[in-house]
Every structure is written in C-alpha cells, then in structure tokens.
C-alpha positions as CSV (number, residue, x, y, z in Angstrom):
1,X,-81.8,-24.4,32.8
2,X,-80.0,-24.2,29.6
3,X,-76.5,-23.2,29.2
4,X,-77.3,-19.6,28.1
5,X,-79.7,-18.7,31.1
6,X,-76.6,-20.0,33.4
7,X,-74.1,-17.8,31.9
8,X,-76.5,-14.9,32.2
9,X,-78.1,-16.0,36.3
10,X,-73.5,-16.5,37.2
11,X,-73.2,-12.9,35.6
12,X,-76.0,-11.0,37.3
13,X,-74.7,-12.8,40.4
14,X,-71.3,-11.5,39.7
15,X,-72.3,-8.4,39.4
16,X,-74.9,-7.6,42.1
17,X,-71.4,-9.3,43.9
18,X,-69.4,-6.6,42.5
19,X,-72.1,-3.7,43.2
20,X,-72.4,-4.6,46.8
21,X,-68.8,-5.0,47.2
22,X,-68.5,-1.1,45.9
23,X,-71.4,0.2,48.0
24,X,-70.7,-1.2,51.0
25,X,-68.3,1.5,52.2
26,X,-70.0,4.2,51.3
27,X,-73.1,2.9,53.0
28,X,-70.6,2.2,55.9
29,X,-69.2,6.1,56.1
30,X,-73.0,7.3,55.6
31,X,-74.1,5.0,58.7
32,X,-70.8,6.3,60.8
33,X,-72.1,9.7,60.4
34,X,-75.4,9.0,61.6
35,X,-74.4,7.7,64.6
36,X,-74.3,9.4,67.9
37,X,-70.9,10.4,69.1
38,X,-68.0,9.4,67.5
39,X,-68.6,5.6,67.6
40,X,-66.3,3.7,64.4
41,X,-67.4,-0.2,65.5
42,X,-70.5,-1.4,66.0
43,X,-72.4,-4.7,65.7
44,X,-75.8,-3.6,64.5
45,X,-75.8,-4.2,60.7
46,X,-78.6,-1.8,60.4
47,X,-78.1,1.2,57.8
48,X,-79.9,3.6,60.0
49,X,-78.2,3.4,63.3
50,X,-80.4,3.4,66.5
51,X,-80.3,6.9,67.8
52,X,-79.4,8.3,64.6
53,X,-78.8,12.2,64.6
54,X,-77.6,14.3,62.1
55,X,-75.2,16.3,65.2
56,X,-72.6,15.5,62.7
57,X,-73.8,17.3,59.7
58,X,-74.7,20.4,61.9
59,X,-71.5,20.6,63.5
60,X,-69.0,20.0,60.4
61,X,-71.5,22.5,58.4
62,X,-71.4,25.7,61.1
63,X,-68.9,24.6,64.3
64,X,-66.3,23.8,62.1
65,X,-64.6,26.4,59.5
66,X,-65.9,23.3,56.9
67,X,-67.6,26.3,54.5
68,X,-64.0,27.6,54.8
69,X,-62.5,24.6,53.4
70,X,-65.0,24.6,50.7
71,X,-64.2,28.0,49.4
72,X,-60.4,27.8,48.6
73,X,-61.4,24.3,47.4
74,X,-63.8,25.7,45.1
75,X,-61.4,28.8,44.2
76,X,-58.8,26.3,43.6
77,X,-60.4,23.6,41.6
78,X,-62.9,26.1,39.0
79,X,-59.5,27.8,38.5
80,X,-57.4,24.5,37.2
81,X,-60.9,23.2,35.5
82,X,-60.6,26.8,33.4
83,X,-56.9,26.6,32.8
84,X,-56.2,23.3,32.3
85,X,-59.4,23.1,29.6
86,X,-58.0,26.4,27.8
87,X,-54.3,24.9,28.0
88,X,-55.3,21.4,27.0
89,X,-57.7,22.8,24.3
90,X,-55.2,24.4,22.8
91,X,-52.1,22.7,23.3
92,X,-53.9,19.7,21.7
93,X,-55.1,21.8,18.8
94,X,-51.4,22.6,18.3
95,X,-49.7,18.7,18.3
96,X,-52.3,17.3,16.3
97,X,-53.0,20.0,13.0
98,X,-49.5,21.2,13.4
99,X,-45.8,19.8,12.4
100,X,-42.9,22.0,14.3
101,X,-39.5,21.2,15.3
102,X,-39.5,19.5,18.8
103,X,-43.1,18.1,18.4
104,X,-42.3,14.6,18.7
105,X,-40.0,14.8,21.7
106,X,-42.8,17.3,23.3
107,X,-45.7,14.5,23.1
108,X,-43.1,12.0,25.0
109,X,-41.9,14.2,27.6
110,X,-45.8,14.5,28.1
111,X,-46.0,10.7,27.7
112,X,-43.2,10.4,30.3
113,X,-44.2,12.9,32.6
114,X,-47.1,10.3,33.3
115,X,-44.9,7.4,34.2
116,X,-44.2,8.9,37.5
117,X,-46.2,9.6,40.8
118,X,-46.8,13.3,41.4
119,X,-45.3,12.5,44.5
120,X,-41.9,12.4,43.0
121,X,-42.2,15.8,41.5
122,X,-43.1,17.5,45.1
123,X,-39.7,18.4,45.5
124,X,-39.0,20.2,42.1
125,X,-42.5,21.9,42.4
126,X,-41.5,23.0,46.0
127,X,-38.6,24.7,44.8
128,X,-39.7,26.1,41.5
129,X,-42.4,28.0,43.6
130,X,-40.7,29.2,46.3
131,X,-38.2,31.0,43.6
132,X,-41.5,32.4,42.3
133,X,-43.1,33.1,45.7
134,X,-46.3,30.9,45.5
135,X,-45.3,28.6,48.3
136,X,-48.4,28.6,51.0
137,X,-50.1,30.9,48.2
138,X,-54.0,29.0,46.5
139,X,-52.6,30.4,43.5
140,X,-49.4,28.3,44.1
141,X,-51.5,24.9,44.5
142,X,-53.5,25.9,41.2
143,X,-50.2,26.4,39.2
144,X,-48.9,22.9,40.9
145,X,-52.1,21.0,40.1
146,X,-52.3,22.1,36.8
147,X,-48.8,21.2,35.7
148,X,-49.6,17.8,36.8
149,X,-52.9,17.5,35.1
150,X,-51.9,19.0,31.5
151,X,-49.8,16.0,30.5
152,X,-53.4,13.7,30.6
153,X,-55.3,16.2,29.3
154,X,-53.3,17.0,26.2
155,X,-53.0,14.2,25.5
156,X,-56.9,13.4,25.4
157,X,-57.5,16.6,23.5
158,X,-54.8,15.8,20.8
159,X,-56.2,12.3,20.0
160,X,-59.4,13.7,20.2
161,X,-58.8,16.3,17.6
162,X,-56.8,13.3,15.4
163,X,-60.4,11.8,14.5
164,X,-62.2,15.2,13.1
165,X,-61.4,15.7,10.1
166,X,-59.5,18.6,8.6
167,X,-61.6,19.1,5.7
168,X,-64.0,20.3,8.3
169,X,-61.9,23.3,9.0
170,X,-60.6,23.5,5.8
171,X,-64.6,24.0,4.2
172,X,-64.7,26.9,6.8
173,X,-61.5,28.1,5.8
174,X,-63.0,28.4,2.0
175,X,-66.0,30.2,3.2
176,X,-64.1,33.3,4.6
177,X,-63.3,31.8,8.3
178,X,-60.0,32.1,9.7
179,X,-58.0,29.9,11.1
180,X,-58.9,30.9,14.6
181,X,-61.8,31.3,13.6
182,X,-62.5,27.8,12.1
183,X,-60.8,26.2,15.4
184,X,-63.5,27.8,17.6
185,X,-66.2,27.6,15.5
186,X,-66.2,24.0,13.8
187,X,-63.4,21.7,16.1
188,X,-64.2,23.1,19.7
189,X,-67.9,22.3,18.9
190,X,-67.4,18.8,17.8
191,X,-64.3,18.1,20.5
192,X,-67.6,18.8,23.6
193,X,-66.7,14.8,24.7
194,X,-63.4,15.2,25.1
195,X,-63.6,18.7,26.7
196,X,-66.0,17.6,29.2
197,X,-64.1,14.8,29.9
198,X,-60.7,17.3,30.1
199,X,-63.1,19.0,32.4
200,X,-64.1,16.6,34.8
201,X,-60.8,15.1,35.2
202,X,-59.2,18.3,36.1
203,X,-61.9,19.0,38.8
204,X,-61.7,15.6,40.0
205,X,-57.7,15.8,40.5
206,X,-57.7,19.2,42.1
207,X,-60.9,18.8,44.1
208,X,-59.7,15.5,46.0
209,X,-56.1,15.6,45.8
210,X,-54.2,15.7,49.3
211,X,-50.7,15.2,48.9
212,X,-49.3,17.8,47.3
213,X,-51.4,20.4,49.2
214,X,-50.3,19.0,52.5
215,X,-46.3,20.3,51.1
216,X,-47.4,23.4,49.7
217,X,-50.3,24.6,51.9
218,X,-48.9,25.8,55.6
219,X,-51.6,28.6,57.0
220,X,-54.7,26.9,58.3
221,X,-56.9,29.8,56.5
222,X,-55.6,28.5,53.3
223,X,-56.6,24.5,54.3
224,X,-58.5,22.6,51.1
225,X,-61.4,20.3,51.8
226,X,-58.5,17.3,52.4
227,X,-55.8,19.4,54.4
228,X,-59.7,20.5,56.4
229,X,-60.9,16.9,57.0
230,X,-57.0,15.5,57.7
231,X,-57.2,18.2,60.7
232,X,-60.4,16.7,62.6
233,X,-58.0,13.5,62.8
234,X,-56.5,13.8,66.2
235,X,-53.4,12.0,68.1
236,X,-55.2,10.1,70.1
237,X,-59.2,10.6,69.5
238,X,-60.5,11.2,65.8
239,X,-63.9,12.9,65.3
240,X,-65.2,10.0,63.2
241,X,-68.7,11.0,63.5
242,X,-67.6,14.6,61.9
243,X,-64.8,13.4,59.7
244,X,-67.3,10.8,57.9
245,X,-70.1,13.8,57.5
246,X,-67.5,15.8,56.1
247,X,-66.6,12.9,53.6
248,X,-70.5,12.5,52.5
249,X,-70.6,16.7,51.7
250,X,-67.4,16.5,50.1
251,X,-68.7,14.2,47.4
252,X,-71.8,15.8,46.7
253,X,-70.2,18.8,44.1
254,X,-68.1,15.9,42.3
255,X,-71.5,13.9,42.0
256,X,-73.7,16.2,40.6
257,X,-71.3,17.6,38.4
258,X,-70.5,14.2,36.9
259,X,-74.7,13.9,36.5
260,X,-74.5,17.2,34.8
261,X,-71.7,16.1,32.1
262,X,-73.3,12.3,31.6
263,X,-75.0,13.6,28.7
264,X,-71.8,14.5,27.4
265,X,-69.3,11.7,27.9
266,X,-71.0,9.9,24.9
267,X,-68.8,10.3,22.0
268,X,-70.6,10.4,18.3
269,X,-70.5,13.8,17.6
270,X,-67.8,13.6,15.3
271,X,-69.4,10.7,13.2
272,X,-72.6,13.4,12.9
273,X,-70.4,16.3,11.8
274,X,-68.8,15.0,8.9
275,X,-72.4,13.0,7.2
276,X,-73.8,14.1,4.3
C-alpha cells in the first residue's frame, strides 16, 4: 500500500469514526423510545429493542397535550422566521449601501451583543417586557427571540449584500426602477443564500431554544415544545419512553425544512448575476 492509499484508508477510517460517534445517540434516543415502559439502561445492543412498541409515540401524540406544544411552537417560531428575515433583510440592506452617522458604532454594538450568552440578557429582557406587558404572553417570547437572533442575522445579510455589486442596482436604477424597487427586484433575488440561511437559523434558535422560555413562559397552555418535554421529567420517575418519542417528533419539522432549503445553501448566485 503506497503512501497515498494510507492517507486516504486512515481518513475514511476517521471519518466513518467520526459518523458513528455522531449517530450513536440519536440511534440511542430512537431505541429508548421503542422500548416498552420507560426502561433508560439496557444491555441488548440491538437497535430494535425486543418487545418494541410504538406506546410511546401514541401516547406523547394524543394522551399528552404534545399537539399543544407544537402549536405555540409553530406560532412562535414562523413568527420570528418572518420578522427576523424582514428585519435582517433590511437592516443589512441599510449598513452595507448606506453611510449615516452612528453606523459604525451600530455594527459593533451588534458585534458585541454576540459576545455574550443570551442567558445574561434574561434579566434586562424580563424587565423590559413586563413594562410592556408581554411577560407569559407567545408574543413576548417572539419579541425576546428575535432581539437575540437579529444581531447574527444582520450581520450575515450585510456581508452578504457587500459582495453584489452595486452597479447591479444602479443599471436598474437607469432603467426607470426605484430604489425600492431595485432592492426588491435585483439584490433580494441574488441574496436567496443568505436569506435562507437568515431563515433557517432563526427557526432553528426559536424552535429549540429552552432557556429563555422557561423565565418568560409561566401558564402551562402557553408551554413550547422544550418547556412541554421538560414537564414529562418528574422528581423522582421521568417518562423516558415518552420524553425520547417526544425528542424524535420534535426534530422531524427542523429536518425537513433543512432538506427543503439544501438546494439553497449553495452560494454562486451572485458570481451568475453579474456575467456577461
């Protein structure tokens, strides 16, 4: 075996390595699901338990309020997807074509903003809606995940819109376009990467986030897929059977939406635009 097959038989190796290492818990909460009663520990290695049942599924699906959960989830998370992309969109339109007093200390207290944990800004957040009335209010944890998200996204959008070039706009400007006109028309077309991408990362932080949630969120009819699956953890017995089902549906949106907006996480359309 020569010196090139090596490198490339160690790197397959390493990487089958890596792939098991990362499927291996999943494969672990998908058999703990299966399995009949709430039984964590076992010492069958076997994917598909013996006895396997899918109890689990039926019972988090229509004996728990899990459809519930899933609702303000969903209300929640389409709601900072739509305003975070609209913010972001626009926001980053503004710091990249435009120069305004203030612009440079805006993009760092962006910048800055990410240096933290959200954890640390629970306590501001708490107070600023309670003076506004959103505490234990959806519409509260949609105003809190968004300010939390924007900083990431604006920053995306703005370096995003840094690589098309203006001429673009300006050719559509010289046609008749307006400004507004030439923003939706010619940039928002060619910034579909990065607005997918904007996309998907505000779904992902809203639809898995717990923390902040668990401070703002008090009324059990107002519980998010976390706060719902936190609940089925008791003081001394945890439906593990029920919790790990609940896990498996949980990722099934945030999987098939990330299939869905594959095709688009491939940037290039910007090279394409400005040929020829």
């Amino acid at each position: 075996m020569n010196a090139r097959a090596f490198r490339s038989t160690v790197l397959h190796l390493l990487l089958i390595a890596v792939t098991l290492a990362t499927i291996y818990p999943i494969l672990q909460v998908v058999t703990i699901s299966l399995r009949p009663g709430d039984r964590l520990y076992s010492t069958s290695l076997a994917i598909i338990p013996e006895g396997a049942t899918l109890d689990a599924y039926r019972i988090i699906l229509f004996e728990k309020p899990f459809l519930l959960w899933m609702r303000n989830s969903l209300l929640v998370t389409i709601a900072v997807t739509v305003l975070g992309v609209t913010l972001a969109s626009t926001a980053g339109y503004a710091f990249s074509r435009f120069r305004f007093p203030g612009r440079g200390v805006g993009m760092l207290s962006f910048l800055v903003t990410q240096m933290f944990p959200a954890t640390m800004l629970l306590l501001p957040l708490y107070i600023l809606l309670g003076r506004i009335g959103l505490v234990d209010t959806l519409s509260g944890l949609v105003v809190a995940y968004v300010a939390t998200a924007l900083p990431f996204c604006v920053w995306t959008m703005k370096g995003y819109y840094d690589s098309i070039p203006v001429e673009l706009e300006e050719a559509a400007m010289v046609d008749g376009t307006s400004r507004v006109g030439a923003f939706v028309k010619v940039t928002l077309p060619l910034s579909a990467p990065a607005l997918m991408i904007t996309a998907l990362f505000s779904f992902i932080s809203a639809w898995s986030e717990f923390m902040v949630a668990r401070v703002i969120i008090q009324s059990h009819e107002l519980n998010t897929l976390p706060l719902g699956l936190e609940s089925l953890a008791g003081t001394f017995q945890t439906e593990w059977a029920n919790y790990s089902a609940g896990a498996i549906l949980v990722c099934v949106p945030v999987v098939a939406l990330f299939l869905a907006l594959n095709r688009y996480l491939v940037s290039g359309l910007t090279l394409g635009g400005v040929k020829g």
